[in-house]
Backbone bond lengths (Angstrom), bond angles and torsions (degrees), N, CA, C in turn:
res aa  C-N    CA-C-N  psi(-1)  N-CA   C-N-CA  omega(-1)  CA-C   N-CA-C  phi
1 X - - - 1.455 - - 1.523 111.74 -
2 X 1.148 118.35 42.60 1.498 127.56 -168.02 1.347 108.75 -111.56
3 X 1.596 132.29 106.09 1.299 138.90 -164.20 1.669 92.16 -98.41
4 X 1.403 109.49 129.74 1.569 125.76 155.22 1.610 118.81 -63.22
5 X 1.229 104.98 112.89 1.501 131.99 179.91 1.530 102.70 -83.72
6 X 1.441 123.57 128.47 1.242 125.32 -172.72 1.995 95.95 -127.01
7 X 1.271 116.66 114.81 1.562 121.70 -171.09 1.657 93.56 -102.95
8 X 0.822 116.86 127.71 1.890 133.72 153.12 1.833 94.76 -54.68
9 X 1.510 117.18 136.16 1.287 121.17 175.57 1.496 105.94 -105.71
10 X 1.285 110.62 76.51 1.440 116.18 -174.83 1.832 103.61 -113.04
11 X 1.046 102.90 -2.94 1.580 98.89 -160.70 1.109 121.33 75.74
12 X 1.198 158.84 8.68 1.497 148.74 136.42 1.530 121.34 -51.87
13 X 1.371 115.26 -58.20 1.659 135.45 155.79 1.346 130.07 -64.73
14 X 1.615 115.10 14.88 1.165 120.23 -176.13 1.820 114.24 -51.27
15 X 1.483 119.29 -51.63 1.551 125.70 -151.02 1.894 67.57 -70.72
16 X 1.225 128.21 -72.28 1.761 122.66 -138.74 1.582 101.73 -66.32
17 X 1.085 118.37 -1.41 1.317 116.23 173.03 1.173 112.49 -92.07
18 X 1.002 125.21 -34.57 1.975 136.37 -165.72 1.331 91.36 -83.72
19 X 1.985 134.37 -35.76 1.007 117.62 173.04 1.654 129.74 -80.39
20 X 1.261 100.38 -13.60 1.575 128.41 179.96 1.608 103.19 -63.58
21 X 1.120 107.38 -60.93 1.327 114.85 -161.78 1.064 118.96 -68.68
22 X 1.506 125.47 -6.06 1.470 127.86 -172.58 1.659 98.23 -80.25
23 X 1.326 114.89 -39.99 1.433 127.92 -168.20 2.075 91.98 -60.66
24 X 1.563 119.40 -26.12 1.287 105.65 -168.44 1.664 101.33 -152.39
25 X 1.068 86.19 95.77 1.270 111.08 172.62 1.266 120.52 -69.56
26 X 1.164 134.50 -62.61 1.853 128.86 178.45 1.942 100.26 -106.05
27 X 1.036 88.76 173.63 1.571 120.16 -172.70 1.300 124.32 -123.25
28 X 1.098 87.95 22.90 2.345 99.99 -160.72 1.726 89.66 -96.44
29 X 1.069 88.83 169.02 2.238 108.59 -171.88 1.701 76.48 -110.90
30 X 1.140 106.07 163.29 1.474 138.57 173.78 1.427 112.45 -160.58
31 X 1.371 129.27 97.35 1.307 133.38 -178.69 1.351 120.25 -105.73
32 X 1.890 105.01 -17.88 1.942 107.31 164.81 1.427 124.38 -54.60
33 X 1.252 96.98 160.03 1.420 96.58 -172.81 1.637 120.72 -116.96
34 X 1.350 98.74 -9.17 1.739 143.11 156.98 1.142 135.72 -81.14
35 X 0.951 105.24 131.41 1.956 103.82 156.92 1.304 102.96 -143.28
36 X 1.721 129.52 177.32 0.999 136.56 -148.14 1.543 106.55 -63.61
37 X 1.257 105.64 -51.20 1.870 137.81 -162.42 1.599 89.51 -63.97
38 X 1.607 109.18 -58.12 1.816 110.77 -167.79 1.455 116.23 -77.72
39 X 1.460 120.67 -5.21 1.424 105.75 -165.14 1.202 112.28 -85.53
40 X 1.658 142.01 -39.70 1.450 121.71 -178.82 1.340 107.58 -84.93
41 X 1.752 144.47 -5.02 1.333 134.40 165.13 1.857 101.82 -60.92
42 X 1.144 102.63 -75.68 1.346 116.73 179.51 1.309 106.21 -44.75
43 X 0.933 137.13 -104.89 1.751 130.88 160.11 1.711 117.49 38.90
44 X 1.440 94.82 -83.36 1.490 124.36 171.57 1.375 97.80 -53.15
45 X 1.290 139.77 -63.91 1.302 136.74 -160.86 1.676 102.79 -73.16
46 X 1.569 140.13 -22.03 1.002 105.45 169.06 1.235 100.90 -117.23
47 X 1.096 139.94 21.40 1.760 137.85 112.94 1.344 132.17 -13.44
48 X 1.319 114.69 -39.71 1.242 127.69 -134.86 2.232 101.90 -127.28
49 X 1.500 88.39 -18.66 1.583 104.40 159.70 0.631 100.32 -86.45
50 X 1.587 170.38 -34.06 1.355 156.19 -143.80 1.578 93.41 -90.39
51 X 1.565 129.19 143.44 1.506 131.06 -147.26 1.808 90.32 -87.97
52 X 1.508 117.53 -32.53 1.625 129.43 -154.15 1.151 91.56 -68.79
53 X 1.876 136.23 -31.51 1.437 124.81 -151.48 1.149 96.91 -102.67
54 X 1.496 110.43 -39.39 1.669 96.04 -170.96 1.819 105.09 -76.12
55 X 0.890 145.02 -11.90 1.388 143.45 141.99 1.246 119.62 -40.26
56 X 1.220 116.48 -23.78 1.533 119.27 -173.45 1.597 112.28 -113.35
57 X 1.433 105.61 -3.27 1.696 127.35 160.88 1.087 101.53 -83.44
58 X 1.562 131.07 -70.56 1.304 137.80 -162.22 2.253 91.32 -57.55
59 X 1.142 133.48 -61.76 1.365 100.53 164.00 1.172 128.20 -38.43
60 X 1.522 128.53 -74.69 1.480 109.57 -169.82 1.228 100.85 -59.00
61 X 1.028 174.04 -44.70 1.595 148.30 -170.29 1.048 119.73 -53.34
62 X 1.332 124.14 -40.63 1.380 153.96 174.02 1.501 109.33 -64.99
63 X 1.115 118.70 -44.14 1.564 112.67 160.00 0.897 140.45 -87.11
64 X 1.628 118.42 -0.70 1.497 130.47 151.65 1.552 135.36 -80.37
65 X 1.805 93.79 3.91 1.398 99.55 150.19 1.517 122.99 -72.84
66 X 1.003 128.99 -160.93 1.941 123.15 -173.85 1.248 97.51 -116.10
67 X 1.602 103.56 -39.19 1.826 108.07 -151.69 1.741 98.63 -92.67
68 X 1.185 104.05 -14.49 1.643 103.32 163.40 1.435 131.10 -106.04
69 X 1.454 94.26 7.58 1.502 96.49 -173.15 1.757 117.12 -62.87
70 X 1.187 114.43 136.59 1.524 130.76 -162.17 1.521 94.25 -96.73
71 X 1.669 108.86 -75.09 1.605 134.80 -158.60 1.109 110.45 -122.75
72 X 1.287 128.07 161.53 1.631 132.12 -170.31 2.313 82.93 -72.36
73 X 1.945 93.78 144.31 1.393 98.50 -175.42 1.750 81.58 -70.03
74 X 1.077 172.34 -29.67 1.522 132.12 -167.70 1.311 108.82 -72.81
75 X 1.147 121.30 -37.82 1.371 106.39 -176.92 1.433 134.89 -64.21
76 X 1.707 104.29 -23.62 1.270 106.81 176.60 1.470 111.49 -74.69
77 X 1.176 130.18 -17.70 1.624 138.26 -176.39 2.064 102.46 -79.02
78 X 1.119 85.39 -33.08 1.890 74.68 173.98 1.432 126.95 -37.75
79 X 1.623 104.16 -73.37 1.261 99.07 166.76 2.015 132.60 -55.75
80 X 0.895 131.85 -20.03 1.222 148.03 -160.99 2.129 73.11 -99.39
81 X 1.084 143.46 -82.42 1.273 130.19 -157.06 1.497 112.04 -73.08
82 X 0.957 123.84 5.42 1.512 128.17 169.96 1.293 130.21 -109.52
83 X 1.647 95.01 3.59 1.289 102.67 -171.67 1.689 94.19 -119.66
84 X 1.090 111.49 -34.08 1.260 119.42 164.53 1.514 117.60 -60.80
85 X 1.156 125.46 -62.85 1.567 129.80 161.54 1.005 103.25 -29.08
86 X 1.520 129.88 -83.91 1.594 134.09 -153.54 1.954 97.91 -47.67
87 X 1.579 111.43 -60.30 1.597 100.23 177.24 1.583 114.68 -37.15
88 X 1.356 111.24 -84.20 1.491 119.29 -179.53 1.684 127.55 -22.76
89 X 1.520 107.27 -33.03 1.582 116.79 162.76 1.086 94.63 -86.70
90 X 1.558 148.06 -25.36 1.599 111.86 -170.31 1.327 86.55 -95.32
91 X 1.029 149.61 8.89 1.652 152.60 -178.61 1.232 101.83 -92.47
92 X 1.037 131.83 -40.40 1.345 139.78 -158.71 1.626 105.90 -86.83
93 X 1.352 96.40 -75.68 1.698 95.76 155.62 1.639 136.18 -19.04
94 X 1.000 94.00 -56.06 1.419 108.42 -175.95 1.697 107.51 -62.11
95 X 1.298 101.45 -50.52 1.700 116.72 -159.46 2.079 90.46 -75.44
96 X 1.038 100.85 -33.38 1.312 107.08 160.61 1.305 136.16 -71.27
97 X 1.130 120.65 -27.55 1.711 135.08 141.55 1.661 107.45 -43.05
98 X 1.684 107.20 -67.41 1.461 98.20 -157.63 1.706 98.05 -78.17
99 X 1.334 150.56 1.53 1.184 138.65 165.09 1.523 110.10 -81.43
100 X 1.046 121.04 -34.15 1.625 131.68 156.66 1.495 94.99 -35.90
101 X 1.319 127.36 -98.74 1.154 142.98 175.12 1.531 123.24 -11.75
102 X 1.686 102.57 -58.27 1.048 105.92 -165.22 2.235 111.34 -67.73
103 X 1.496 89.87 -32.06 1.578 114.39 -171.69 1.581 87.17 -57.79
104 X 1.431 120.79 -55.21 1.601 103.81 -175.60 1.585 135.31 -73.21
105 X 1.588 99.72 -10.10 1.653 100.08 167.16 1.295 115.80 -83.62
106 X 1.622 119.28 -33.09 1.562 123.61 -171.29 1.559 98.17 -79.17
107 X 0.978 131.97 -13.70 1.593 128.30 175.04 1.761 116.74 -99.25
108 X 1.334 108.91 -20.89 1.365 119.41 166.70 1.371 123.36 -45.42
109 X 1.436 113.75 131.80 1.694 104.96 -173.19 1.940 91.26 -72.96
110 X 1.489 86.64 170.94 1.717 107.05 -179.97 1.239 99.38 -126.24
111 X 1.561 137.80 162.02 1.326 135.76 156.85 2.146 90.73 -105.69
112 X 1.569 113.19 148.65 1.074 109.37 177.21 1.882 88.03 -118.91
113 X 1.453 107.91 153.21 1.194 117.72 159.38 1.636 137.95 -96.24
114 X 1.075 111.44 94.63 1.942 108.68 -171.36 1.473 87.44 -107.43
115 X 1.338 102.25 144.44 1.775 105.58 166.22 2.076 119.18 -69.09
């Protein structure tokens, strides 16, 4: 619930600005949804909400019992890892698009207006 305070640098508002600003330090956009450390935990986890995958978990688990075994367990993991793969590269991509993106607005000159 923290509203951004925007001070005119005229010197009148000097003290509430110097205290303002501690609360916001940079000015950069961040639109990823990743970083190196978060992307295959996170990934997997909203992978894994989607109803098609966990159906395709609940098989391989299910076929790594003995007494239910259907199909050799590699085969049942194919589909479930190829479907997973293909997301995670178009996930990846993407989140890699918007850091592309984002690197060229936060480095973009600005014109500011003071009278």
């Amino acid at each position: 619930n923290k509203w951004r305070i925007v001070f005119p640098n005229n010197g009148r508002q000097r003290k509430d600005w110097k205290q303002t600003s501690t609360f916001y330090s940079g000015n950069r956009i961040q639109t990823t949804k990743y970083t190196w450390l978060t992307f295959l935990p996170r990934n997997l986890f909203e992978q894994f909400h989607r109803l098609g995958n966990l159906y395709f978990l609940f098989l391989v688990v299910l076929n790594w019992c003995p007494q239910v075994k259907a199909f050799h367990r590699e085969i049942t993991m194919l589909p479930l890892l190829v479907v997973l793969l293909a997301s995670m590269i178009k996930d990846a991509v993407e989140d890699y698009k918007k850091y592309c993106f984002d690197k060229m607005i936060n480095f973009s000159k600005t014109r500011v207006y003071d009278k």
